[in-house]
C-alpha positions as CSV (number, residue, x, y, z in Angstrom):
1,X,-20.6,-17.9,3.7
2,X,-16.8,-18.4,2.8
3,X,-14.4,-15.4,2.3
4,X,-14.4,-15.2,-0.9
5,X,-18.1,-15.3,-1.4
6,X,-18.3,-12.6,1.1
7,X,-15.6,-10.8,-0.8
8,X,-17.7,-11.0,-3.7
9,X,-21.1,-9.6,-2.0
10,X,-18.9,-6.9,-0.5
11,X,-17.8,-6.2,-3.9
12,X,-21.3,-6.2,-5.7
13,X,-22.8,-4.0,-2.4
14,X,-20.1,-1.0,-3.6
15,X,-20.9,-1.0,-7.1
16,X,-23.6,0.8,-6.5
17,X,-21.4,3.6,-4.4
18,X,-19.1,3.9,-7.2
19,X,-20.6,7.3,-8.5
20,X,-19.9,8.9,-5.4
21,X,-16.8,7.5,-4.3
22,X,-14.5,10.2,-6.2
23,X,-16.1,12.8,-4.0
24,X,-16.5,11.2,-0.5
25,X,-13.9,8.5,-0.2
26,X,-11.4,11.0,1.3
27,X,-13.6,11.5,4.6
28,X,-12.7,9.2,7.5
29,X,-16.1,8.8,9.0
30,X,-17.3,6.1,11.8
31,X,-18.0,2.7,9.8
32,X,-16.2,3.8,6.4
33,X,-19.2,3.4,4.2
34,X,-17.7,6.0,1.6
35,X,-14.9,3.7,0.4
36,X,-14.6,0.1,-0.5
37,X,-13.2,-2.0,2.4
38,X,-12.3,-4.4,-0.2
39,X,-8.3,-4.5,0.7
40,X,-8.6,-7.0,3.4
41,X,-9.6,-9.8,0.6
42,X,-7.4,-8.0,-2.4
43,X,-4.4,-8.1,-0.1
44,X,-4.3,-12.2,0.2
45,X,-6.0,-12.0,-3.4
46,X,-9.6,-13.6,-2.1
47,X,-10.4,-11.6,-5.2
48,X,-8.5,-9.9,-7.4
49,X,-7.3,-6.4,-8.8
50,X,-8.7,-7.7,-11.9
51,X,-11.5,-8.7,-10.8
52,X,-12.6,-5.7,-9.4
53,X,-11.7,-3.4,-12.3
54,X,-14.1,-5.8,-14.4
55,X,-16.7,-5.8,-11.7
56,X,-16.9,-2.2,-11.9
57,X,-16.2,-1.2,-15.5
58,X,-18.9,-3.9,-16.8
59,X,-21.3,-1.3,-14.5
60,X,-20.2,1.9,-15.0
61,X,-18.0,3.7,-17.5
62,X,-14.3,4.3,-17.1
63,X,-14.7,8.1,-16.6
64,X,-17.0,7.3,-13.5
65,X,-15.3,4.9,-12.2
66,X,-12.1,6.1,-12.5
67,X,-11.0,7.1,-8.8
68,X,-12.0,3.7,-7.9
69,X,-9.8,1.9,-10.6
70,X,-7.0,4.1,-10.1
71,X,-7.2,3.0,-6.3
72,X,-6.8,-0.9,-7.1
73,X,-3.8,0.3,-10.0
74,X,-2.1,1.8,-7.3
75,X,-1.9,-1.7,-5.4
76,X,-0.8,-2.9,-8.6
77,X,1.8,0.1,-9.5
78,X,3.2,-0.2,-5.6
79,X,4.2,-4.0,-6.1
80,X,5.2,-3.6,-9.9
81,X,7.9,-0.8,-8.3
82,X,9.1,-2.8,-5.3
83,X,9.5,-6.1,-7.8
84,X,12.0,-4.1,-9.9
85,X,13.6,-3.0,-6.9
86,X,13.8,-5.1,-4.5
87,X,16.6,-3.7,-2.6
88,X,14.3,-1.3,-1.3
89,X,12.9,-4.1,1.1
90,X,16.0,-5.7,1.9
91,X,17.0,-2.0,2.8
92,X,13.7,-1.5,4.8
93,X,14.0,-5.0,6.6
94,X,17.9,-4.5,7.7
95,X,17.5,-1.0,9.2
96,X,14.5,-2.1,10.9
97,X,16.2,-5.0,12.8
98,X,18.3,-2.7,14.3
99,X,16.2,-0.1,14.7
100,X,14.0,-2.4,16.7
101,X,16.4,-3.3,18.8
102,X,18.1,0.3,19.5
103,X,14.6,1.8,20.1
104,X,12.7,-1.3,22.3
105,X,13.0,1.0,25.4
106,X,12.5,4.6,23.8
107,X,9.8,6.4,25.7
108,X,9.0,8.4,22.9
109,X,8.6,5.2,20.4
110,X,6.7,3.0,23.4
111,X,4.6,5.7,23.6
112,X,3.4,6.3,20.2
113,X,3.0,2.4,19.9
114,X,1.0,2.3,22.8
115,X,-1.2,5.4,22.0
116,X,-0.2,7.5,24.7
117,X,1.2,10.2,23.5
118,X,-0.9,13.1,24.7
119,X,-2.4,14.1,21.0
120,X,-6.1,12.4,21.1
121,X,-6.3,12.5,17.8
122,X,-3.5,10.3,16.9
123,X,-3.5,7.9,19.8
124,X,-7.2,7.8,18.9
125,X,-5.5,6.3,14.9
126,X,-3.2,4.1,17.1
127,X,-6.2,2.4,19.3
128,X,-8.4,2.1,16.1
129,X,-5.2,0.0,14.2
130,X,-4.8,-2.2,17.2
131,X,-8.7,-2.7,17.7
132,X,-9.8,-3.3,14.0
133,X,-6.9,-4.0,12.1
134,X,-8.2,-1.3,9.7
135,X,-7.4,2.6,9.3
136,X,-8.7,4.9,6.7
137,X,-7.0,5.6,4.0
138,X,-6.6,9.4,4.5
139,X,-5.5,8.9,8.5
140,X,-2.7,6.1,7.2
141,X,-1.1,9.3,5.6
142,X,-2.2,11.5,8.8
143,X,-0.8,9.0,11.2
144,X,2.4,8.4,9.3
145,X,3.1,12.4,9.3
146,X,3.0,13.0,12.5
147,X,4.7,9.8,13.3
148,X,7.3,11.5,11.1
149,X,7.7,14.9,11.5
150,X,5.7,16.0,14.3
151,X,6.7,12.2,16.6
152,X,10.5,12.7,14.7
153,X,10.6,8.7,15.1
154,X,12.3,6.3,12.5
155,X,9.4,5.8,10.0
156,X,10.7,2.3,9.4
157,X,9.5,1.9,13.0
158,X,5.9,3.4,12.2
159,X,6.1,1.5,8.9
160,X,6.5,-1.9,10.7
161,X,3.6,-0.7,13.3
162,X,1.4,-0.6,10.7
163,X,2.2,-3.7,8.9
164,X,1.9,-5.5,11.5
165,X,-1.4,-5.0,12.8
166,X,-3.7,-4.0,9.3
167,X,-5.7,-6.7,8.4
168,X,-4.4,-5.3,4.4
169,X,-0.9,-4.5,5.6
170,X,0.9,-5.3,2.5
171,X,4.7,-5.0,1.7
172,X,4.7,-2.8,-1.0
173,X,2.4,-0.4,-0.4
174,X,2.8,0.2,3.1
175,X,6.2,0.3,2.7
176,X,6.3,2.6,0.0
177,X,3.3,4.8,1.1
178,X,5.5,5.3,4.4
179,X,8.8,6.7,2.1
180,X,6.2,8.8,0.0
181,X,5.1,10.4,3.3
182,X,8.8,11.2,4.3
183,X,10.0,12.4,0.9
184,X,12.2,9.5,-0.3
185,X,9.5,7.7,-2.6
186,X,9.3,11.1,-4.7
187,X,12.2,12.9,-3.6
188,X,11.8,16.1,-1.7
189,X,8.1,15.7,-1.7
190,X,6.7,15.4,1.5
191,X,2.9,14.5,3.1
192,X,2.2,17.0,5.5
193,X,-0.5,16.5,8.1
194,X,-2.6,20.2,8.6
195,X,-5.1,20.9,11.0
196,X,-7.5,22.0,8.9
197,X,-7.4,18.9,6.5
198,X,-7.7,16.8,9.6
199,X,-11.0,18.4,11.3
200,X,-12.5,18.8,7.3
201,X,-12.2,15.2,6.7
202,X,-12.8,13.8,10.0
203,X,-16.2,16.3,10.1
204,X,-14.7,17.7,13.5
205,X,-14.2,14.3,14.9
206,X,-10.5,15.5,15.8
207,X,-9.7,18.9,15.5
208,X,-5.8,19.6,16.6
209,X,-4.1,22.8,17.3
210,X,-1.2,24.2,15.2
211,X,1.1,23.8,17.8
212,X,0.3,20.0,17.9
213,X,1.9,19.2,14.2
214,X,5.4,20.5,12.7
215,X,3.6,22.2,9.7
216,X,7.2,23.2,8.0
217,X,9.2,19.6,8.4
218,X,11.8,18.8,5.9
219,X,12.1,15.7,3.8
220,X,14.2,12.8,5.1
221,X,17.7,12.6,3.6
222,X,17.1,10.7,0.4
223,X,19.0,7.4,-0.1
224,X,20.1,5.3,-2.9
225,X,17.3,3.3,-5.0
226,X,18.5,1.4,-7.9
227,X,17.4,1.6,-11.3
228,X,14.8,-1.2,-12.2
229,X,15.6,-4.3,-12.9
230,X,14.3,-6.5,-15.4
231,X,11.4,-8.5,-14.4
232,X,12.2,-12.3,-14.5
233,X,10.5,-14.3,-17.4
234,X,8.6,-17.3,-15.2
235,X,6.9,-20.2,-16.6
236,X,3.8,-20.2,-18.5
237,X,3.8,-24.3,-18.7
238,X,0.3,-25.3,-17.8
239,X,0.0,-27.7,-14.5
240,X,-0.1,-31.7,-16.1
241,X,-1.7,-34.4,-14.4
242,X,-0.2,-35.6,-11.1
243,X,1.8,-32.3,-10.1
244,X,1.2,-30.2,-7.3
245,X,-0.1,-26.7,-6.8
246,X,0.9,-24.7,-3.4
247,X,-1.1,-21.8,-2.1
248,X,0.2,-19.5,0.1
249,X,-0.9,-15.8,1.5
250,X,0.0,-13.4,-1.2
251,X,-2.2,-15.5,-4.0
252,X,-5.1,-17.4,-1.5
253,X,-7.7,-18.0,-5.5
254,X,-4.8,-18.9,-7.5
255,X,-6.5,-22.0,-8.2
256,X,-9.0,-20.2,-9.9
257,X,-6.5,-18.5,-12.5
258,X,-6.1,-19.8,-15.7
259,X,-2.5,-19.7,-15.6
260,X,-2.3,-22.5,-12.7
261,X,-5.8,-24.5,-14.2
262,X,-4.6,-27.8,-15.0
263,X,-5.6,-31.3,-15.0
264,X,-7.1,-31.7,-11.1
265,X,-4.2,-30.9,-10.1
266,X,-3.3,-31.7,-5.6
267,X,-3.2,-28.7,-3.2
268,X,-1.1,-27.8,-1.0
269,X,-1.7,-25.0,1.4
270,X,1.3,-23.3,3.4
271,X,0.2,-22.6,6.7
272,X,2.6,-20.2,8.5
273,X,2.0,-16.8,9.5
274,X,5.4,-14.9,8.3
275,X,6.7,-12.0,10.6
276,X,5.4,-10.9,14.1
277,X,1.6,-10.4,12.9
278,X,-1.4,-8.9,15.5
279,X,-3.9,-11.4,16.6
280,X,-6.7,-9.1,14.8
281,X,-4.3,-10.0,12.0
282,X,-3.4,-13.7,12.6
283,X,-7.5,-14.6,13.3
284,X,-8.1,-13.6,9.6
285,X,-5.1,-15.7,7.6
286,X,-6.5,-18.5,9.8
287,X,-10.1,-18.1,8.7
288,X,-9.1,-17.3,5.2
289,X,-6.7,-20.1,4.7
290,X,-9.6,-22.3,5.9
291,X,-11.4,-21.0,3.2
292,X,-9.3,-22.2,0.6
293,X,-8.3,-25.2,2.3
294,X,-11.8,-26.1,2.4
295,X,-12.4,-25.1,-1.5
296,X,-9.3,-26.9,-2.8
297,X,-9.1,-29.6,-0.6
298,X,-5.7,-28.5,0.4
299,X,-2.9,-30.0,2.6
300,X,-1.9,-27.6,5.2
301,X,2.4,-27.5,5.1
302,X,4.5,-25.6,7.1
303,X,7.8,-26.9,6.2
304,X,10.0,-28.5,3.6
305,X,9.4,-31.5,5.4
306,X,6.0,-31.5,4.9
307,X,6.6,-30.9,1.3
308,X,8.6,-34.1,0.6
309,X,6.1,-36.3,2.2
310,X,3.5,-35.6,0.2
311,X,5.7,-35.6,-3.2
312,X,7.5,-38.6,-2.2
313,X,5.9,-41.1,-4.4
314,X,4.9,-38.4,-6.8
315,X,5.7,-38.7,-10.3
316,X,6.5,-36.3,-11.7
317,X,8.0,-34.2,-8.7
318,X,6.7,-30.8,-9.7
319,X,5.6,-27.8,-7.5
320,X,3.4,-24.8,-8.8
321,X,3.0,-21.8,-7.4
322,X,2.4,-18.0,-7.7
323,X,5.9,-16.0,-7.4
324,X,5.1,-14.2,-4.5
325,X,5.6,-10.6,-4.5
326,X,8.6,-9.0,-2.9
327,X,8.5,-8.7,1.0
328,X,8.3,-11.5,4.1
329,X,6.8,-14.5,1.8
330,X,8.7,-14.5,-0.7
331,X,11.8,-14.5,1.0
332,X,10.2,-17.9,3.1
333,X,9.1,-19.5,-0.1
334,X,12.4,-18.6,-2.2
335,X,13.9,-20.7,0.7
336,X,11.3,-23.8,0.5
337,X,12.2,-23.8,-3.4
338,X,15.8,-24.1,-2.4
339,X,15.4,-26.6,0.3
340,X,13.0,-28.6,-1.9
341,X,15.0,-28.7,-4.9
342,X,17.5,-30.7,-3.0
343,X,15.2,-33.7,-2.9
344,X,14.9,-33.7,-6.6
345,X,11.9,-31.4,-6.6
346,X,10.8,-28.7,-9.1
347,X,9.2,-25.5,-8.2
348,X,7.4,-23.6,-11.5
349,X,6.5,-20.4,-10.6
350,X,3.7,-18.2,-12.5
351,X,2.6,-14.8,-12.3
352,X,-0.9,-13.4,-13.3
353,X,-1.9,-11.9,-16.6
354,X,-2.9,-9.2,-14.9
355,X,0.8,-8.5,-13.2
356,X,2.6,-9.4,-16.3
357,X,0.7,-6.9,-17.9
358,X,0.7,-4.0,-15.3
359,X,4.1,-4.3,-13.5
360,X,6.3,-3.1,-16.3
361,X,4.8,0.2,-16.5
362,X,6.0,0.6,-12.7
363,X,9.4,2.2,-13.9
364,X,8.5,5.8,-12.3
365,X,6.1,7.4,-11.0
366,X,2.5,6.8,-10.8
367,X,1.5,8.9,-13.1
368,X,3.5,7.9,-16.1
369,X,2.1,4.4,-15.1
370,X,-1.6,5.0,-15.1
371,X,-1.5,6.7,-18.3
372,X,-0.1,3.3,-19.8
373,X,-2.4,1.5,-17.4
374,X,-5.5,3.7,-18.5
375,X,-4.5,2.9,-22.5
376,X,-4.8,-0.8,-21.7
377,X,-7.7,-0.1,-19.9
378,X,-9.4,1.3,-22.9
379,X,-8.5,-0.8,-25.0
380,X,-10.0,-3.5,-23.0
381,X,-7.3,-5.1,-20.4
């Protein structure tokens, strides 16, 4: 069965767990059966925020689902946010280049990575990451406290950790999630991991002492965000006969949208796995990038080279693509456009209906955006 079918099954398996998903999808219990696991295929878009939403809405009505839904908009609202502001990430990336470098032989920082540190509960968080490529949702926010507070660690470093090794890890909202934790996403409000909290929602599975955590940290010295910029206008010029259409990680079904359906149209797949990425991690772009390969007949790229070739006798000499969001690929594939256009080649970048729709309600905070989001919603997306 590909990905995406399996994506799909998975999907179909949790509508019937959507009732209960407001109450139990907070407790991180052995095999995760009270949330979705669906982020693993809606990180690389196997399937789609939008998809899901209608998945579940077409079975149950908004006020059931809701939790669920506001889940996915939060994917959505964390990239809409980091689009506008995109100096948050170059911010991130800088300080953690050198924070990587100052801390490589901190014994502290090795070993919190290494999931030695002494509290079982959290080295237990670290050894599940590296194992599985997957953490709960509520122990991301436990691990990145202590990391935080109780650790006192950069949480750029604990951000990158992370990243790196979930099969999900996504730019925006690990990134984000990580400042929200530390108090500079919503400014001088802090997560705070408790001891309580921890042994309710694990059932008992960890159950630390008080003078394991900092229970009175302070937020992290806030820093400067920008307001939001303007979201660029990109094409909406449908693919003609003879031009190209690359695929890459952030958008793996974008030949299934309508906004890059065109007249059989060739594939192109790139094939590089941007940033220092887990094996755990690097096993599943392969297998899902197969996937597609296999669906769209695809030509696996890896380089501006690669593109010319296979445009060289192309006429015309047109590239489309899915602008991906802000973080690693985007900053690789901004750079193929560049080196590309050089040769007398033009890239057309798109963005879903869905985005276009949902991102500019990411101004402030989330709540602000879901009421817009929830309007649409009603009214039928």
């Amino acid at each position: 069965m590909s990905a995406r079918s399996l994506a799909l099954q998975q999907l179909l398996d949790f509508q019937e767990r959507v009732p209960a998903y407001s109450v139990q999808r907070n407790f991180d219990r052995p095999g995760h059966a009270e949330v979705s696991r669906l982020s693993k295929w809606l990180r690389y878009r196997v399937i789609s925020e939008e998809e899901c939403v209608a998945a579940v809405l077409e079975r149950h009505p908004l006020e059931v689902a809701e939790k669920f839904v506001q889940e996915v908009l939060w994917r959505t609202y964390w990239k809409g946010w980091l689009e506008q502001r995109p100096q948050v990430w170059t911010s991130y990336a800088d300080s953690l280049a050198l924070l990587r470098g100052e801390f490589d032989s901190h014994k502290g920082y090795r070993a919190a990575v290494d999931g030695c540190t002494g509290l079982s509960f959290f080295d237990d968080w670290v050894r599940e990451l590296r194992e599985t490529g997957y953490l709960h949702n509520h122990a991301r926010m436990w691990f990145a406290s202590v990391w935080i507070f109780t650790l006192q660690l950069p949480w750029q470093l604990g951000a990158d950790l992370m990243y790196r090794h979930l099969l999900d890890g996504d730019p925006a909202s690990n990134t984000l999630s990580w400042r929200w934790v530390g108090g500079l996403q919503t400014p001088g409000k802090i997560y705070v991991a408790r001891p309580d909290n921890i042994e309710k929602y694990s059932d008992g599975r960890w159950r630390p002492k008080a003078s394991e955590l900092n229970l009175d940290p302070r937020p992290l010295p806030m820093d400067d965000v920008d307001a939001p910029a303007p979201l660029q206008s990109l094409s909406n010029e449908p693919v003609e006969a003879g031009e190209y259409v690359l695929l890459h990680d952030e958008d793996l079904s974008a030949d299934l949208t309508p906004e890059l359906a065109g007249t059989d149209p060739s594939f192109l797949l790139w094939d590089r796995v941007v940033g220092d990425r887990s094996d755990v991690v690097r096993n599943h772009l392969t297998n899902l990038r197969r996937d597609t390969g296999e669906r769209t007949s695809a030509v696996s790229v890896n380089s501006a080279e690669g593109v010319f070739r296979h445009l060289e006798r192309s006429s015309p000499k047109v590239v489309h693509m899915m602008k991906p969001h802000c973080g690693e690929v985007q900053r690789e594939v901004l750079d193929l456009a560049t080196k590309v256009a050089t040769e007398g080649i033009m890239v057309v970048f798109h963005r879903r209906r869905w985005d276009e729709a949902y991102f500019p309600f990411a101004k402030a905070g989330f709540f602000p955006f879901w009421t817009a989001a929830r309007r649409r919603l009603e009214r039928g997306r």
